[in-house]
C-alpha positions in Angstrom: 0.0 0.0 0.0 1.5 3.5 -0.8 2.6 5.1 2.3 0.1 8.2 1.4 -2.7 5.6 1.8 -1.3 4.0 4.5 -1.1 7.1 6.3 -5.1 7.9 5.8 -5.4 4.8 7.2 -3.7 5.5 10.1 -5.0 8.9 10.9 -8.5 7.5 10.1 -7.6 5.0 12.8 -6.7 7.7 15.4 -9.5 9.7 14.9 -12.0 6.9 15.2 -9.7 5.5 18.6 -10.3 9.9 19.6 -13.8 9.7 19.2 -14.5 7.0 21.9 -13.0 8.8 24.7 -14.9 12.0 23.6 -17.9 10.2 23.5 -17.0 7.6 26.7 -19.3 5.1 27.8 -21.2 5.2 30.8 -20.7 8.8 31.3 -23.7 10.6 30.3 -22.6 14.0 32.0 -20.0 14.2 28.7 -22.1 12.9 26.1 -24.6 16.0 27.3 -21.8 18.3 27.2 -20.9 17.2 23.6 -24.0 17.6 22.4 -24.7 21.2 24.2 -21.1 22.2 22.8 -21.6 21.2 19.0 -25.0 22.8 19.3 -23.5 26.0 20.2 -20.9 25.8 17.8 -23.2 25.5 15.0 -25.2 28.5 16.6 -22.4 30.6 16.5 -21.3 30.0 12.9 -25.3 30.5 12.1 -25.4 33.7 14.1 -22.3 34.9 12.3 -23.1 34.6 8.9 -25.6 37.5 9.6 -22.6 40.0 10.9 -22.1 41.0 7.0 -25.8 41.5 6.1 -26.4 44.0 8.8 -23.4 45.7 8.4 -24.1 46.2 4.9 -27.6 47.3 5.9 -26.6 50.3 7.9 -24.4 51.1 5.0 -27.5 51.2 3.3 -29.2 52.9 5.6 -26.3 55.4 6.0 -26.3 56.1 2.4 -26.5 60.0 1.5 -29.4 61.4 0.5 -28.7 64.5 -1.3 -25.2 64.2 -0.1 -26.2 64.8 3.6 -27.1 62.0 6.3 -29.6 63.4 8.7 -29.6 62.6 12.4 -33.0 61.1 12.6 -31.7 59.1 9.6 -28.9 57.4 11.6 -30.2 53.4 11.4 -29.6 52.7 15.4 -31.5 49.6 15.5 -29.2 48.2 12.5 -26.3 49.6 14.2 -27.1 47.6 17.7 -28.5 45.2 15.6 -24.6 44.3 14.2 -23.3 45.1 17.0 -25.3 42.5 19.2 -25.2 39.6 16.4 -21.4 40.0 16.7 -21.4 39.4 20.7 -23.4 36.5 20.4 -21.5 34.6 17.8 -18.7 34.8 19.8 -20.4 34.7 23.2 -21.6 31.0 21.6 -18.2 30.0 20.4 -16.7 31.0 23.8 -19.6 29.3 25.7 -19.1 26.2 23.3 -15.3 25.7 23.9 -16.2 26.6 27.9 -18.7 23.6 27.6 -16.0 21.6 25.6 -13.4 21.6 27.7 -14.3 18.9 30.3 -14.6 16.6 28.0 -11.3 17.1 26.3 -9.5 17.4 29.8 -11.2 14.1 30.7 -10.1 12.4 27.5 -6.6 13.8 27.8 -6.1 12.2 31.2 -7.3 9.0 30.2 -5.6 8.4 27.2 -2.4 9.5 29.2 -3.5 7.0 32.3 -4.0 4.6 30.2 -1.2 4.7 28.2 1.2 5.2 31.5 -0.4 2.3 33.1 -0.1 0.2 30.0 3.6 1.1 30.0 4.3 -0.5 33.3 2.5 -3.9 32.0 5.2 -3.9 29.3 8.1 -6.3 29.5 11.8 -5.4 31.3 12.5 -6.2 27.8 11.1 -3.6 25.9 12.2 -0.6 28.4 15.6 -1.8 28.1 15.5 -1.7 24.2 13.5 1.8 24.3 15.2 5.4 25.3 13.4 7.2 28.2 14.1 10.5 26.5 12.4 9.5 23.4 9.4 7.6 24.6 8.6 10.6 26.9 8.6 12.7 23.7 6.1 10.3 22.1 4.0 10.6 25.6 4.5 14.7 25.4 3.7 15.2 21.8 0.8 12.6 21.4 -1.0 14.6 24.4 0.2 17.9 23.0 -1.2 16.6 19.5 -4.5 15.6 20.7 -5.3 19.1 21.6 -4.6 21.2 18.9 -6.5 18.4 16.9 -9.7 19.1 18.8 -9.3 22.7 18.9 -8.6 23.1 14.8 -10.2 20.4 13.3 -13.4 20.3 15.6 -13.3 24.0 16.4 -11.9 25.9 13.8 -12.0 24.1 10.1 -15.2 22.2 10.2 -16.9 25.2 11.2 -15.3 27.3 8.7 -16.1 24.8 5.9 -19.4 24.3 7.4 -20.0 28.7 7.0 -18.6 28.2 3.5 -21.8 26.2 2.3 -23.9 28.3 4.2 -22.2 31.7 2.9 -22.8 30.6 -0.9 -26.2 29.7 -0.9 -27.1 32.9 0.9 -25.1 35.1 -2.1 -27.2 32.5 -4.5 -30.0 33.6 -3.1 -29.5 37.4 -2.5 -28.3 37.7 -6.0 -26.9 34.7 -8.7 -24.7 32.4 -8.6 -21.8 34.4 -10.6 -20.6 35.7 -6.8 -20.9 32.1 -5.6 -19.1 30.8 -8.3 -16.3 33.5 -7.6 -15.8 33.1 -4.0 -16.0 29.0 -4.3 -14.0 29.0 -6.7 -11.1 31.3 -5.3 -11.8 29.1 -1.6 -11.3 26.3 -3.6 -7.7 27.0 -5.3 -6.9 28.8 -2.2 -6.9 25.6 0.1 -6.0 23.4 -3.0 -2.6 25.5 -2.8 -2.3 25.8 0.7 -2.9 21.9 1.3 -0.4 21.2 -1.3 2.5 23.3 -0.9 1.7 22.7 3.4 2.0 18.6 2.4 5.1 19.5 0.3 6.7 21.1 3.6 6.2 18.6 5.9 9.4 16.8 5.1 11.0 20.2 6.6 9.2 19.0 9.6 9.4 15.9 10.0 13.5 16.6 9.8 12.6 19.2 12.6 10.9 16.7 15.1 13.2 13.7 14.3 15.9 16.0 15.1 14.3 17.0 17.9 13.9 13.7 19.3 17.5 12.7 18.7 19.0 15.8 20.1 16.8 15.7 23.5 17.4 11.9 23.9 21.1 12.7 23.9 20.3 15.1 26.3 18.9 13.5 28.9 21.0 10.3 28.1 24.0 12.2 28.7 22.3 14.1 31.7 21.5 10.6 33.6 25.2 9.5 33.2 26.6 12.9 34.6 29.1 11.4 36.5 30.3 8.6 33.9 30.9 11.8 32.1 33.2 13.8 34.1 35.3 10.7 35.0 36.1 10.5 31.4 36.3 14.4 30.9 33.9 13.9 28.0 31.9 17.2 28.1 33.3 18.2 24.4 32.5 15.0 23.2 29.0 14.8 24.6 28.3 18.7 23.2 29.7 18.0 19.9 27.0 15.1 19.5 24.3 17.4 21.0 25.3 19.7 18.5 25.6 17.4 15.9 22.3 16.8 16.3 20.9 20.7 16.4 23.0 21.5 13.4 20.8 19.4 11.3 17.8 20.6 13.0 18.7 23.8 12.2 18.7 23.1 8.6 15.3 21.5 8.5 14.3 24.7 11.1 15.9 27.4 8.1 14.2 25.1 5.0 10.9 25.1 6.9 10.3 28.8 7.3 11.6 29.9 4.1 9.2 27.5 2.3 6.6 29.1 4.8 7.1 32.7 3.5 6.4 31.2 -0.1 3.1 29.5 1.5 2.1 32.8 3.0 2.8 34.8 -0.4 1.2 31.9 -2.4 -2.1 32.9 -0.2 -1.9 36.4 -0.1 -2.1 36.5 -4.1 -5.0 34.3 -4.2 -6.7 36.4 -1.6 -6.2 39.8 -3.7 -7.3 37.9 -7.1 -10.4 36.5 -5.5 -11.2 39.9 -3.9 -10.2 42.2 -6.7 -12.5 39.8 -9.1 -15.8 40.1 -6.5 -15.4 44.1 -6.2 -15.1 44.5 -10.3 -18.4 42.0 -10.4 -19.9 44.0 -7.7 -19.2 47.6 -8.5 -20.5 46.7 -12.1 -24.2 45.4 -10.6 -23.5 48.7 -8.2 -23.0 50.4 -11.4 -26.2 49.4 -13.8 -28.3 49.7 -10.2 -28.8 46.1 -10.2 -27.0 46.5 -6.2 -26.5 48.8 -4.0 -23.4 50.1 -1.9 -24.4 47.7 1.0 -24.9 44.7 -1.2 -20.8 45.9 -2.3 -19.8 45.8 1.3 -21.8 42.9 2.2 -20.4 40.9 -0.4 -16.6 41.9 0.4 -17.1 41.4 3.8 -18.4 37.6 3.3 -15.1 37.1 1.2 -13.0 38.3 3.9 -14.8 36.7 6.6 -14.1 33.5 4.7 -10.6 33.7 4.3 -9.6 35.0 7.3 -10.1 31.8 9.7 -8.2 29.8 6.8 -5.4 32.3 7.4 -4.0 29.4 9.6 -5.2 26.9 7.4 -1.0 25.5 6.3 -0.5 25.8 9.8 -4.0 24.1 10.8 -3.6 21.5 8.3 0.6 20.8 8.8 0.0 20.3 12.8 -3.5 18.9 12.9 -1.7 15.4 10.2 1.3 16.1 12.9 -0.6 15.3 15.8 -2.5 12.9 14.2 1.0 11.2 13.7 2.2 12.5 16.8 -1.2 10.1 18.2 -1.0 7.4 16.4 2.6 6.7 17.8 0.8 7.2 21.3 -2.0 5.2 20.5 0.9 2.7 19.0 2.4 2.1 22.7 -1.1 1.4 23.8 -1.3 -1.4 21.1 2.5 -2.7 22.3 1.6 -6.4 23.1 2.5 -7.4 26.5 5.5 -10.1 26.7 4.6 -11.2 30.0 0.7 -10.8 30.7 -1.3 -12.0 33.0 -3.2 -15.9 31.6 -7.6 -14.7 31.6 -7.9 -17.2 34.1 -4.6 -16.2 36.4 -5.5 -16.3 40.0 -3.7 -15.1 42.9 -0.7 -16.7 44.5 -1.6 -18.5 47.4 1.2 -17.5 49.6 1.9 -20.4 52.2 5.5 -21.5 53.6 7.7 -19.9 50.5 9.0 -22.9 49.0 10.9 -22.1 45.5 11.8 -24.4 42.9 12.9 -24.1 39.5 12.3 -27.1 37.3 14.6 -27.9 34.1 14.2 -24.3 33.2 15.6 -23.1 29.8 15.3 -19.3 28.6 17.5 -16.9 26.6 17.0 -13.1 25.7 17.3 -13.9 22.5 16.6 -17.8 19.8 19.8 -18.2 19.2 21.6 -18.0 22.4 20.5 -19.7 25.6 21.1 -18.4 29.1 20.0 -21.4 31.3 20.3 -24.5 29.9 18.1 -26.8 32.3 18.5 -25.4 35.3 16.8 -26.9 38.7 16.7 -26.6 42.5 14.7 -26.2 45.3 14.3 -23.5 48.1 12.3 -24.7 50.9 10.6 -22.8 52.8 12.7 -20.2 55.5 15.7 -21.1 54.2 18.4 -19.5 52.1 20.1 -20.6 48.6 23.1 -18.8 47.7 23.9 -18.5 43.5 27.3 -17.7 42.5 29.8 -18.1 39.5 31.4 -16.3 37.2 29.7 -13.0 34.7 27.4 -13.9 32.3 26.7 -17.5 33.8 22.7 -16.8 34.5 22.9 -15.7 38.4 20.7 -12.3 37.5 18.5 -14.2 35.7 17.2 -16.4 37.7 15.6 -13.6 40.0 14.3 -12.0 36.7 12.6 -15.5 36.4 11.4 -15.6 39.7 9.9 -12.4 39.8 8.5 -12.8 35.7 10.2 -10.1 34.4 10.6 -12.9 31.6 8.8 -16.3 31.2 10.5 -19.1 30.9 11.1 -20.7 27.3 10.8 -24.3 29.0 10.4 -25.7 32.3 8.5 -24.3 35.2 9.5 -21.4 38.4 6.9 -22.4 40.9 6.2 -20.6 44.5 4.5 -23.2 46.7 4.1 -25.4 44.2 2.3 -22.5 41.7 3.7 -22.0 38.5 4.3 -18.4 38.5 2.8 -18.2 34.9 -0.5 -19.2 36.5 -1.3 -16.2 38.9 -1.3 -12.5 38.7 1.9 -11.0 38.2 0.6 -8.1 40.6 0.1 -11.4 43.7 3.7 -12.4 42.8 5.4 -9.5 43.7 3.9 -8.7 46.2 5.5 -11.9 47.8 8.3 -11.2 46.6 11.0 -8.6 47.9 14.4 -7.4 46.0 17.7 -5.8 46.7 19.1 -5.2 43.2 22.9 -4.5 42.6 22.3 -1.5 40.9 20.0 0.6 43.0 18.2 3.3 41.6 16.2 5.4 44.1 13.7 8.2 43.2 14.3 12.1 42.8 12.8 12.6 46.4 13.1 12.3 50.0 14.6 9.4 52.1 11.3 9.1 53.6 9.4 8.6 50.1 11.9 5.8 48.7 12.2 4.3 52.2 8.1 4.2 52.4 8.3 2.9 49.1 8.2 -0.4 50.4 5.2 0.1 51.8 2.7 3.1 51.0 1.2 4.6 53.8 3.5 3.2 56.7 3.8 5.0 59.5 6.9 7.1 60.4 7.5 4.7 63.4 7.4 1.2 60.9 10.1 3.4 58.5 12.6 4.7 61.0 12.3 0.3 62.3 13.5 -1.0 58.5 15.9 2.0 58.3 17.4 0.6 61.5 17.5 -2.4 60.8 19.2 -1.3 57.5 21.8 0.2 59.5 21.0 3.5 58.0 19.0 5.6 60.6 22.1 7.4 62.7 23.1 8.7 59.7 19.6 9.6 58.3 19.8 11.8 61.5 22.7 13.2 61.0 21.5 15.0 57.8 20.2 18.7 58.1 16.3 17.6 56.9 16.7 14.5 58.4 14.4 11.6 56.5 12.8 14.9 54.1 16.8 15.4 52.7 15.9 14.7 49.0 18.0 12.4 47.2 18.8 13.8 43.8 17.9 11.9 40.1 18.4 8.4 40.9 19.6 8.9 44.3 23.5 10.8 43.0 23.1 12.9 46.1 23.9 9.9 48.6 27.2 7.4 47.9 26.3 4.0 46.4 26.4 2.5 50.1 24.2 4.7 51.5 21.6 4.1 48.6 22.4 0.2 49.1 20.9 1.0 52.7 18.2 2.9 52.0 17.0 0.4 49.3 17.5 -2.7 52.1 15.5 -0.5 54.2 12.6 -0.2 51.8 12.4 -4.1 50.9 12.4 -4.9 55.0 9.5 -2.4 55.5 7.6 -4.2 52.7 7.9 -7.3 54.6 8.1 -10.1 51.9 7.7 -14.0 52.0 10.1 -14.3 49.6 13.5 -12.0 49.6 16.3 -12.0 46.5 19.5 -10.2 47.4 21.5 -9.2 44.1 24.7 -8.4 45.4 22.9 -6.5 47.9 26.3 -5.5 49.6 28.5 -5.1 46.9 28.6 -1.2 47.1 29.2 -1.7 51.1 32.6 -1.5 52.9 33.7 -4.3 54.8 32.9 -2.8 58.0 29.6 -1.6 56.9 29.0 -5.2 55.2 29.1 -7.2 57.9 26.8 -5.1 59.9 24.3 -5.2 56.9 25.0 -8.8 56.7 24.1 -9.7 60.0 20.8 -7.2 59.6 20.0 -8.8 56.4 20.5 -12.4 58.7 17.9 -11.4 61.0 15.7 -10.3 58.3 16.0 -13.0 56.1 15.2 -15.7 59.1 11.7 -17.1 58.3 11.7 -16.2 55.0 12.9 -17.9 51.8 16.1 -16.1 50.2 17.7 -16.3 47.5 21.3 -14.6 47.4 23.2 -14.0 44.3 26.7 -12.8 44.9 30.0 -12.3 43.3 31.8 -11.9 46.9 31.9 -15.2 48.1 32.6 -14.3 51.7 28.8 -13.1 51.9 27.9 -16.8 50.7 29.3 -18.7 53.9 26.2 -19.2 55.8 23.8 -20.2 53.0 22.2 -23.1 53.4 22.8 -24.3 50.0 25.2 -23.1 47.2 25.3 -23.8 43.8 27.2 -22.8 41.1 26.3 -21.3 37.7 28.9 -21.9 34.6 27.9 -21.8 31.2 24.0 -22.0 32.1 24.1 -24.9 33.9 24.5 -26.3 37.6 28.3 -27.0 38.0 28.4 -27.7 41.9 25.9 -27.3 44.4 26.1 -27.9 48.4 27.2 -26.1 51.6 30.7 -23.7 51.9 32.3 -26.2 53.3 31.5 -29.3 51.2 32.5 -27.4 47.9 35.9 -26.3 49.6 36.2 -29.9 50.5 35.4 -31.2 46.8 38.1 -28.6 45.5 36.3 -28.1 42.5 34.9 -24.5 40.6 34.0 -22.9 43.8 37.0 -23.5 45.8 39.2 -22.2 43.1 36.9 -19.4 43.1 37.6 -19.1 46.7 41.4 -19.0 46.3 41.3 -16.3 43.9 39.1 -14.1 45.9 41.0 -14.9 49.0 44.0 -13.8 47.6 42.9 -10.7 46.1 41.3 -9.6 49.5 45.0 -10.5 51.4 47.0 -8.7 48.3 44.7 -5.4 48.9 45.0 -6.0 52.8 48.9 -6.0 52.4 48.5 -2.7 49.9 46.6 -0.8 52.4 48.8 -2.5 55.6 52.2 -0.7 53.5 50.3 2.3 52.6 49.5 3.1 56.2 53.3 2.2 57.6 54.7 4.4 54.6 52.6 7.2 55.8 52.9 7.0 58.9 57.2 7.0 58.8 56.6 9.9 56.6 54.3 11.8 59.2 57.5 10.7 61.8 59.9 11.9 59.2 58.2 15.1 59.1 57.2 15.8 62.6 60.3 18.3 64.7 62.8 16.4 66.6 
């Protein structure tokens, strides 16, 4: 199908999926206020099309007679006569966009609630393969483009078109069709031109808004890693792409406007030849008597009446087919399939002891290449299952799985004996709490991301899990205390004191189930085994699962098995998988070793500074 077609298609599409939330079911209130608005509307464009006639009237009426106008002769009535059908035709267009505009605010906020919530229901998979800058442009623009398509289209070019018919068979009427054909006909070329030389620049800006896009995704990209951008002194770099990126949207900006002037030329000369030809055809007919000097104004006056709401028309017409594109790649994310959705007859979970297994699981982000290759074990219930081995072997996964960020391509993840694909995702998670490596914390106060956990808890129930977490004393230590806001994704505390803060908001949400992904790894030693023996006490009577890379947080797991290459290498306690000198004792070794080679580097950095400080100090 040409991609003009295709395109009529779509907008056709968009305006049909409009018109059910401006006429939403259920809700007779709106439905009312639609009706009492468009009733208005056509009122006002009824009452208007009577502004010329009176004025040319009290021209009439003004006329000289024996090259005097007496004062008795003034035509008041007609005067306050034009005067008062003016007010009203825009006392009913105001009152009918007043009436109006409930039902486009309501329709705005669902479309953008729906569409929010529908993005939530979406996969891990297809925020990670989307940029936040540019689906928050898509969000932005497909609201932005909703409105001015209501307010043009519905508001300001079916009415005009609609006071064009009317218009022409009033001059039929008052005198022949010559004046009708004229102004039809000079209407007609003039919005033939405009619609085509409008549809010619819309590449400009298209090239404008792709540009756009690309240069604010860069943006905020580079904005959200701030600080991977200072420690590579990359600010040139990151301002030559942003400018990159403006450079060509300055072309497209330059192309657009000049090819506007030409547009606004285009339809100033088919104004003048369209008005010029009705005043020689009326000051003829004035001539022979067949009209008279008000029939001359009235007739002007239609024609400019006419062609001044289509003054906008290129402008009406380029951003009304934007925003029906700018829609349609809204109403696009609304049509985005869920990955992972919930089965019609999900119930659910039944949350009993906490008992985890995963049976011969299989899955991979992608066909061709398999992440866990057959992968089973058992959790049971209040006890804790440590997951190690080496990068890339699956560890993260398997929480993924667990929680059903992903289902599983074969095999079952089952939660007291459910299979997770059976029950509400919402049921699951609830049961379910997690202490990712990379904690990301929200652009507000330590009380809101601690609460997080749990909406509504108490100030008492918060200050208990940040305790816990080991992060209350230095909560208080802070100026605002638990209102200090954290920055965008928590930059204003150190990656230890965000660990806390996001242990503290999984204890106060007080899960069956807990996953620790290296939930210490941003932690000092010191600081680590306090957490650790918090996150002991926390994790007693509940089923954990612990994925590490430092093996030293391992040692008191009931069970540990070990990842490689997707599958189960070795599995049992600390010390019968030292004892079998296999993957994980080497493992072991290597870790030890590191930790007793930095130990030694910090042992000879503290003696060397301190025989300098003697050096130094005065005999």
């Amino acid at each position: 199908m040409p991609p003009s077609h295709q395109d009529e298609r779509n907008h056709l599409r968009t305006l049909t999926t409009l018109a059910t939330y401006l006429w939403p079911s259920g809700e007779p209130g709106l439905r009312m206020r639609v009706v009492v608005s468009l009733a208005l509307l056509v009122l006002s464009r009824g009452v208007n099309v009577l502004v010329p006639i009176a004025f040319g009237r009290a021209v009439d009426a003004l006329a000289p007679q024996g090259g005097t106008v007496a004062l008795a002769a003034v035509p008041v009535a007609v005067v306050v006569a034009y005067g008062t059908i003016r007010l009203l035709s825009s006392a009913f267009s105001e009152a009918s966009d007043a009436v109006f505009s409930k039902v486009q605010g309501r329709a705005m906020r669902r479309i953008a609630l729906e569409v929010f919530e529908h993005l939530h229901r979406l996969s891990l998979r297809f925020h990670l393969d989307r940029q936040t800058g540019g689906l928050s442009r898509v969000i932005e623009r497909g609201t932005r483009g909703m409105t001015f398509v209501l307010d043009f289209l519905l508001f300001r070019i079916v009415p005009a078109l609609f006071e064009i018919v009317i218009v022409a068979l009033i001059l039929w009427g008052m005198f022949d069709f010559s004046f009708t054909a004229v102004i039809l006909l000079s209407l007609g070329l003039y919005i033939a031109f405009t619609l085509l030389f409008t549809e010619w620049r819309l590449r400009f800006r298209r090239q404008m808004n792709e540009t756009d896009q690309e240069a604010n995704t860069k943006a905020v990209d580079s904005l959200l890693n701030f600080e991977t951008v200072k420690y590579f002194g990359n600010e040139r770099h990151e301002a030559r792409r942003y400018d990159a990126s403006m450079e060509r949207y300055e072309r497209a900006y330059v192309r657009s406007e000049v090819s506007l002037n030409g547009l606004n030329f285009g339809q100033q000369a088919i104004v003048a030849l369209g008005l010029t030809a009705v005043m020689l055809l009326a000051a003829f007919r004035v001539a022979d008597g067949a009209m008279t000097v008000g029939d001359f104004v009235l007739v002007n006056t239609y024609l400019l009446q006419l062609f001044q709401p289509l003054n906008f028309l290129g402008f009406a017409y380029r951003e009304i087919k934007q925003g029906l594109t700018d829609m349609e790649a809204m109403f696009r994310l609304l049509r985005e399939e869920q990955e992972v959705a919930d089965r019609p007859d999900a119930r659910p979970l039944h949350v009993g002891a906490g008992e985890v297994r995963f049976e011969d699981v299989r899955f991979g982000y992608r066909p061709d290449r398999e992440i866990l290759k057959g992968v089973s074990f058992t959790v049971p219930p209040g006890r804790t299952l440590a997951i190690v081995g080496p990068t890339g072997a699956g560890k993260s996964t398997i929480s993924r799985l667990l929680f059903r960020f992903y289902d599983v391509g074969a095999g079952a993840v089952r939660v007291d004996g459910q299979d997770v694909r059976a029950v509400t995702q919402l049921s699951l998670r609830n049961a379910i709490g997690v202490v990712p490596q990379d904690t990301v914390l929200f652009n507000d106060t330590i009380r809101y991301n601690i609460a997080y956990g749990r909406p509504g808890a108490t100030q008492e129930e918060i200050e208990q899990a940040a305790r816990l977490a080991q992060v209350h004393d230095f909560v208080l230590k802070l100026p605002d205390g638990y209102d200090t806001r954290v920055g965008e994704r928590g930059l204003k505390l150190s990656g230890g004191e965000k660990q806390r803060v996001a242990i503290a908001r999984t204890l106060l949400k007080d899960p069956r189930i807990l996953i620790l992904d290296e939930a210490t790894s941003a932690l000092d030693t010191h600081t680590e085994q306090e957490i650790q023996a918090a996150l002991k006490d926390a994790a007693r009577g509940r089923t954990t699962l612990v994925i590490a890379h430092r093996l030293s947080t391992v040692v008191d797991a009931d069970e540990i098995i070990v990842l490689q290459d997707g599958r189960i290498a070795e599995r049992g306690s600390h010390g019968a998988l030292i004892a079998a000198d296999g993957l994980y004792a080497e493992m072991w070794r290597r870790q030890s070793e590191a930790v007793e080679a930095a130990e030694a580097a910090a042992a000879a950095q503290a003696a060397e500074a301190a025989f300098e400080a003697r050096a130094k100090a005065p005999a």
